[in-house]
VMD Tcl script that builds the backbone (N, CA, C; Angstrom):
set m [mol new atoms 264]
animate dup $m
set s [atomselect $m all]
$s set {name element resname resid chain x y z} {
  {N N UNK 1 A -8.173 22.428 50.237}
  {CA C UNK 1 A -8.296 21.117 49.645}
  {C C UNK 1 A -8.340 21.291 48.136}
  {N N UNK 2 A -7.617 20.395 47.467}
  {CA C UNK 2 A -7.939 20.712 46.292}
  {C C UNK 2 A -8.103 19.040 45.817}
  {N N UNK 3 A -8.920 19.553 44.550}
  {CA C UNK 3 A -9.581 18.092 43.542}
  {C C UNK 3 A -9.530 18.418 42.572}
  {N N UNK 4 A -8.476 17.480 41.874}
  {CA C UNK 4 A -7.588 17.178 40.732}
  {C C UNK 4 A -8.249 15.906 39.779}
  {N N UNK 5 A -8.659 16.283 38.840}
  {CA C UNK 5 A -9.507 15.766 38.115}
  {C C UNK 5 A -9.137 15.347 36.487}
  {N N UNK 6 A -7.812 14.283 36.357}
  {CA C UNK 6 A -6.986 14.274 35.240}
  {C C UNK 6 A -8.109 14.109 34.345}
  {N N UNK 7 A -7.610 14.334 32.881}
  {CA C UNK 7 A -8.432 13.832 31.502}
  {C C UNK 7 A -7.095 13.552 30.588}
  {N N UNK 8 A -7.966 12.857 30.094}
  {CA C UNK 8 A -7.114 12.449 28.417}
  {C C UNK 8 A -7.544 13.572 27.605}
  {N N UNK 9 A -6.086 14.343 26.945}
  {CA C UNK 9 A -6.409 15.276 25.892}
  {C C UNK 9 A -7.016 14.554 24.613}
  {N N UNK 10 A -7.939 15.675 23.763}
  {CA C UNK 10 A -8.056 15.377 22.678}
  {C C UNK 10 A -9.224 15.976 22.092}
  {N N UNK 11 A -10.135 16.071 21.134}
  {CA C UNK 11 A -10.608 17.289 20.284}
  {C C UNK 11 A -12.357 17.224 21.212}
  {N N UNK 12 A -12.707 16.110 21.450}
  {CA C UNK 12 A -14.234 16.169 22.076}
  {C C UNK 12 A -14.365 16.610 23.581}
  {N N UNK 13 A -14.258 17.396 23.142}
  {CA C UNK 13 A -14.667 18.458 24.611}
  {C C UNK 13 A -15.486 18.511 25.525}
  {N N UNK 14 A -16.942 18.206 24.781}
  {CA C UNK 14 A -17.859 17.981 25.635}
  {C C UNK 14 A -17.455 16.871 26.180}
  {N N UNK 15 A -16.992 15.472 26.080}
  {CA C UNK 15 A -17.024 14.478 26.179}
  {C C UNK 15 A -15.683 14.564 27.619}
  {N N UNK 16 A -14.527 15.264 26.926}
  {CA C UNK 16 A -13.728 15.867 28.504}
  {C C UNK 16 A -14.595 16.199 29.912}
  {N N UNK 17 A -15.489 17.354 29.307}
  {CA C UNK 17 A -16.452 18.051 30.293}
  {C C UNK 17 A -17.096 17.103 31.085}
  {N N UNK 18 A -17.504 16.477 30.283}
  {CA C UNK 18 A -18.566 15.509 31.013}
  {C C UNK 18 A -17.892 14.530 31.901}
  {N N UNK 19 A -16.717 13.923 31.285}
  {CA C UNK 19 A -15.830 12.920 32.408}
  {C C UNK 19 A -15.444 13.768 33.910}
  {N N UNK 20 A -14.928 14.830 33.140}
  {CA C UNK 20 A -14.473 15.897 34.461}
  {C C UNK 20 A -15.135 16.174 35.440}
  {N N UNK 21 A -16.729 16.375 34.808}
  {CA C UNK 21 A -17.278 16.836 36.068}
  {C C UNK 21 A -17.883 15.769 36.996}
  {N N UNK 22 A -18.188 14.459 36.251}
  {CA C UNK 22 A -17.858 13.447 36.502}
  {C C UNK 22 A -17.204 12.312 38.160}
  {N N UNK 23 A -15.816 12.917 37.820}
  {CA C UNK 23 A -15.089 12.704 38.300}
  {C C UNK 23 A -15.302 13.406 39.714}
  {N N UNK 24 A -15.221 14.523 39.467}
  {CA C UNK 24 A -15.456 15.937 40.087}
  {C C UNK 24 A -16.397 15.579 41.171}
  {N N UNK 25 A -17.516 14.999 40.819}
  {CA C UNK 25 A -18.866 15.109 41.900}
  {C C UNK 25 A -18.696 14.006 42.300}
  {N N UNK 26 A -18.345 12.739 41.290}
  {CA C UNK 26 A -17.974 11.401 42.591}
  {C C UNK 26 A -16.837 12.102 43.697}
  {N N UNK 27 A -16.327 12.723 43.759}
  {CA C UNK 27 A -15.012 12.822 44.930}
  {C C UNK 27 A -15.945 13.739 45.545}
  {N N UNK 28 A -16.131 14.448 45.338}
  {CA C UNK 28 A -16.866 15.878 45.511}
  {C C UNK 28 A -18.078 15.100 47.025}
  {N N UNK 29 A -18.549 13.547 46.327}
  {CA C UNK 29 A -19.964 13.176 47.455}
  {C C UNK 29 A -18.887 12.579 48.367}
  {N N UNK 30 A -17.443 11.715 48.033}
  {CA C UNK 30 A -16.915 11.270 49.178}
  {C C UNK 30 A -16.325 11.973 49.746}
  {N N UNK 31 A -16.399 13.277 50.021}
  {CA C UNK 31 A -15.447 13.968 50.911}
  {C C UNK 31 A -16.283 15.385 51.665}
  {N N UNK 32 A -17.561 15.056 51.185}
  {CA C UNK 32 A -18.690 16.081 51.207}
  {C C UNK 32 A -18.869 16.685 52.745}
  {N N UNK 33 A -18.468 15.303 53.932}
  {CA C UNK 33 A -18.262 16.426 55.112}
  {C C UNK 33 A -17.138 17.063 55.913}
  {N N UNK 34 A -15.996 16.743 54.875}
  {CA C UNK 34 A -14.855 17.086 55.157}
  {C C UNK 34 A -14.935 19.006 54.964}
  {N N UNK 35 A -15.333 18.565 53.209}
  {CA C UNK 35 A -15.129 19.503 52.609}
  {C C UNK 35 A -16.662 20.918 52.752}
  {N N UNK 36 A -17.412 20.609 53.344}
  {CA C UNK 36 A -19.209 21.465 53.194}
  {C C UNK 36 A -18.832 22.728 52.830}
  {N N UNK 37 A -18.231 23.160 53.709}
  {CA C UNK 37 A -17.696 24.946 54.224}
  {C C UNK 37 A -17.150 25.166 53.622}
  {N N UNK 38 A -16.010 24.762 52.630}
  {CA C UNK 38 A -15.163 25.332 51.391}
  {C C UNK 38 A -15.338 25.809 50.193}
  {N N UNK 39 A -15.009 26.983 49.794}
  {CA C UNK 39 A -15.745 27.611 48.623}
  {C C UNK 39 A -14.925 26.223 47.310}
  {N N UNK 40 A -15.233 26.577 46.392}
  {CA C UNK 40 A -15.011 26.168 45.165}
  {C C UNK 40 A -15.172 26.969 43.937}
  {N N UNK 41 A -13.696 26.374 43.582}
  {CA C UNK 41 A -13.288 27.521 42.494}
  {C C UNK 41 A -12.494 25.992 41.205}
  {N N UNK 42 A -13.040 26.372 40.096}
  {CA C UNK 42 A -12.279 25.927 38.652}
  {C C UNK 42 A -10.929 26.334 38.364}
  {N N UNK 43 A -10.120 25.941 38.193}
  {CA C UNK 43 A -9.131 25.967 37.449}
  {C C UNK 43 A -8.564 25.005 36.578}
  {N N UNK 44 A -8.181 26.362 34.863}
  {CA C UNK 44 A -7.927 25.295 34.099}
  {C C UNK 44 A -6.779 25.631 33.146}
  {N N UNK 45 A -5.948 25.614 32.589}
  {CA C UNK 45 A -4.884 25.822 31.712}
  {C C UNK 45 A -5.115 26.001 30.381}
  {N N UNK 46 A -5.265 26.595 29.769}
  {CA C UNK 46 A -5.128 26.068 27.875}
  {C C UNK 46 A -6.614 24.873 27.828}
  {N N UNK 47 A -6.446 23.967 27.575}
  {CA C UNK 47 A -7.501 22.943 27.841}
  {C C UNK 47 A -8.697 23.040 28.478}
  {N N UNK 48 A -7.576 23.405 29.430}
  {CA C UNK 48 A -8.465 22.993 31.329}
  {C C UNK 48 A -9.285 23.613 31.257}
  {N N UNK 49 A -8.948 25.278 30.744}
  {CA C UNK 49 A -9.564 26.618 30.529}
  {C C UNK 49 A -11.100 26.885 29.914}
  {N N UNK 50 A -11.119 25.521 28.483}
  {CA C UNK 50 A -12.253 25.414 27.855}
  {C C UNK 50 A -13.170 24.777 28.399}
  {N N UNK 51 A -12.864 23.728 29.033}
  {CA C UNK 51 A -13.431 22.430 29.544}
  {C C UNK 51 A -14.309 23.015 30.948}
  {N N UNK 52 A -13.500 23.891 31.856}
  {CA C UNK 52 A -14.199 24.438 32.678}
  {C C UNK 52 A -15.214 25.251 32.419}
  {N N UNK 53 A -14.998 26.444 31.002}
  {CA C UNK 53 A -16.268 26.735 30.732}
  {C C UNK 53 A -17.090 26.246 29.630}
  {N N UNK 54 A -16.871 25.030 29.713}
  {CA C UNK 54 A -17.890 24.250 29.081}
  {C C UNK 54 A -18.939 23.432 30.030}
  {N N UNK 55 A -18.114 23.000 31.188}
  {CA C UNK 55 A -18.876 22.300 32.303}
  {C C UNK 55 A -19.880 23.862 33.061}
  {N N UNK 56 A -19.475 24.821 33.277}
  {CA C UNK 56 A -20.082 26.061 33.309}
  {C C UNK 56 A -21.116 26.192 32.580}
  {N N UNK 57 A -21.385 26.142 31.366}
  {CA C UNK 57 A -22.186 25.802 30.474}
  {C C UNK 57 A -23.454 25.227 30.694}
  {N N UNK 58 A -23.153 23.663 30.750}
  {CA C UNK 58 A -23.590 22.623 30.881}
  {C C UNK 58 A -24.154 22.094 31.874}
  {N N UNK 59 A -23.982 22.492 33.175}
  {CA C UNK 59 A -23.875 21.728 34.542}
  {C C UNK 59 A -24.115 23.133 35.166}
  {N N UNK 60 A -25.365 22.625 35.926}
  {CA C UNK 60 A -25.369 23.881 37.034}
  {C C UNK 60 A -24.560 23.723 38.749}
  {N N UNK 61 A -23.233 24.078 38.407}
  {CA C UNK 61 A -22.462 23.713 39.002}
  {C C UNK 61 A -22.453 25.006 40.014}
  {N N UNK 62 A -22.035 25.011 41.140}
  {CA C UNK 62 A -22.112 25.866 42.349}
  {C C UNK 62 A -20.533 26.346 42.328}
  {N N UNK 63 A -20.067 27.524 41.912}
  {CA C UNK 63 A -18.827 27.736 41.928}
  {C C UNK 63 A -19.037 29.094 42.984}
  {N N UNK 64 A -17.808 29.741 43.316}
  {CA C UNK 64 A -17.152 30.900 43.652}
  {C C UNK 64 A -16.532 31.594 42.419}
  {N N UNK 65 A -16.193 31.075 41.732}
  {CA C UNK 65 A -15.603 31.236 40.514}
  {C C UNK 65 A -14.521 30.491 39.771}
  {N N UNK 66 A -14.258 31.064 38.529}
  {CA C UNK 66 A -12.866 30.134 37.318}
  {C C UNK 66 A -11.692 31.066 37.548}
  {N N UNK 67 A -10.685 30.419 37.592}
  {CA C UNK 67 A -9.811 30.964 37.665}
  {C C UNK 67 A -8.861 30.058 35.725}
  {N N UNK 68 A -9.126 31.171 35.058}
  {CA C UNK 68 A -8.674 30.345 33.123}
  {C C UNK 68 A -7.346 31.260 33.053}
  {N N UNK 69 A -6.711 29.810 32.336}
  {CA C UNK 69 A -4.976 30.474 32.459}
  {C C UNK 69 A -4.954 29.664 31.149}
  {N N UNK 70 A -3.953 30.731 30.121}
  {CA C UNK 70 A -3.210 30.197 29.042}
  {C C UNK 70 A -2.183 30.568 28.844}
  {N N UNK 71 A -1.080 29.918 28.381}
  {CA C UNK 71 A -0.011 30.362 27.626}
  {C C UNK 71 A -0.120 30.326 26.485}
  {N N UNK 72 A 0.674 31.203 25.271}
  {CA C UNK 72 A 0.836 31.280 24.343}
  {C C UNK 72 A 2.542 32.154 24.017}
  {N N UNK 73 A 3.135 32.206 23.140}
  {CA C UNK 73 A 4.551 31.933 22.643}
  {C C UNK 73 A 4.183 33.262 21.904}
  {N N UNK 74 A 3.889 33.521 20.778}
  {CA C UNK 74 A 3.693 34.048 19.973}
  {C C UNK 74 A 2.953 35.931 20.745}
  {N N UNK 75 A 3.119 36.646 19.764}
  {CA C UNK 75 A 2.601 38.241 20.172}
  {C C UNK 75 A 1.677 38.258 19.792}
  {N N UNK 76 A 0.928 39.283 20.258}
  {CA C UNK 76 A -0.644 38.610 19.965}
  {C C UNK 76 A -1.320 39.169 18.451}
  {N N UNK 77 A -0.923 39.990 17.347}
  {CA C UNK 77 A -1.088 39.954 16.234}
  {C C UNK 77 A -0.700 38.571 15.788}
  {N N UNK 78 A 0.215 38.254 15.652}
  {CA C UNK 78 A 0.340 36.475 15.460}
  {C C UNK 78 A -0.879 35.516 16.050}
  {N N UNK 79 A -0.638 35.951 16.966}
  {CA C UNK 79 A -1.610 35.081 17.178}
  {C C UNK 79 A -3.240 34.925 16.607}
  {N N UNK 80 A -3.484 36.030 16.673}
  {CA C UNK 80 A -4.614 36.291 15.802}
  {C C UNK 80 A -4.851 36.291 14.106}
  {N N UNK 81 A -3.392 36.321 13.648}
  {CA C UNK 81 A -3.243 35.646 12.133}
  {C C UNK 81 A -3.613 34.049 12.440}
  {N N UNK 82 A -2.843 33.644 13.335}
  {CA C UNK 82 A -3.364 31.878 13.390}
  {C C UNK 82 A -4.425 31.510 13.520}
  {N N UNK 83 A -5.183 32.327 14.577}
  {CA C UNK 83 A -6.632 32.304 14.507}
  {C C UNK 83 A -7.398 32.234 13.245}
  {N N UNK 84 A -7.454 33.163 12.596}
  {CA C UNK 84 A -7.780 33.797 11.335}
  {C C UNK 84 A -7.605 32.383 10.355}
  {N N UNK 85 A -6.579 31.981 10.477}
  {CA C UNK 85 A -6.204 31.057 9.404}
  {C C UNK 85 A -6.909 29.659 9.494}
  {N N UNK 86 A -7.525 30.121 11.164}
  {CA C UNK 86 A -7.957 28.345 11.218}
  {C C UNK 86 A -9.271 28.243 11.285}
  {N N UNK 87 A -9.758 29.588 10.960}
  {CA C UNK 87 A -11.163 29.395 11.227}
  {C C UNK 87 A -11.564 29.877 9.658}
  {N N UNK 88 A -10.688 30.526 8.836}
  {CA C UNK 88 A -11.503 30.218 7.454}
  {C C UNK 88 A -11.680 31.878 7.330}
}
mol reanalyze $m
mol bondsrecalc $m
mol representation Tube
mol addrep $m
């Protein structure tokens, strides 16, 4: 089973987190005896990635574990110049 938990992108994160998990536990109570016996696991993309361990964070949430996925374009010395550049 999986539970798909859209958000609107954009810079307040916590504020993602909080809708997400949100979302997450209302579905989470209506499907609660479908679902009892099924582990649970996070997954998140780029975004998804932060947001999950931010709700990790935040929320003593009962996982199995995150499964955090990003892409990036660039090699990773580049990438770490961009870093560099944006944090000062």
């Amino acid at each position: 089973m999986i539970i798909a938990t859209p958000y609107a992108s954009g810079f307040d994160h916590f504020h993602i987190a909080d809708e997400m998990q949100f979302k997450f536990d209302w579905c989470y109570r209506m499907l609660q005896e479908t679902i009892q016996d099924l582990p649970t696991f996070g997954v998140g993309h780029s975004l998804g990635s932060v947001v999950h361990l931010l709700i990790g964070s935040r929320y003593a949430v009962q996982r199995c574990g995150n499964v955090l996925m990003a892409f990036n374009s660039k090699v990773f010395h580049q990438s770490l110049d961009e870093i560099a550049k944006s944090t000062g």
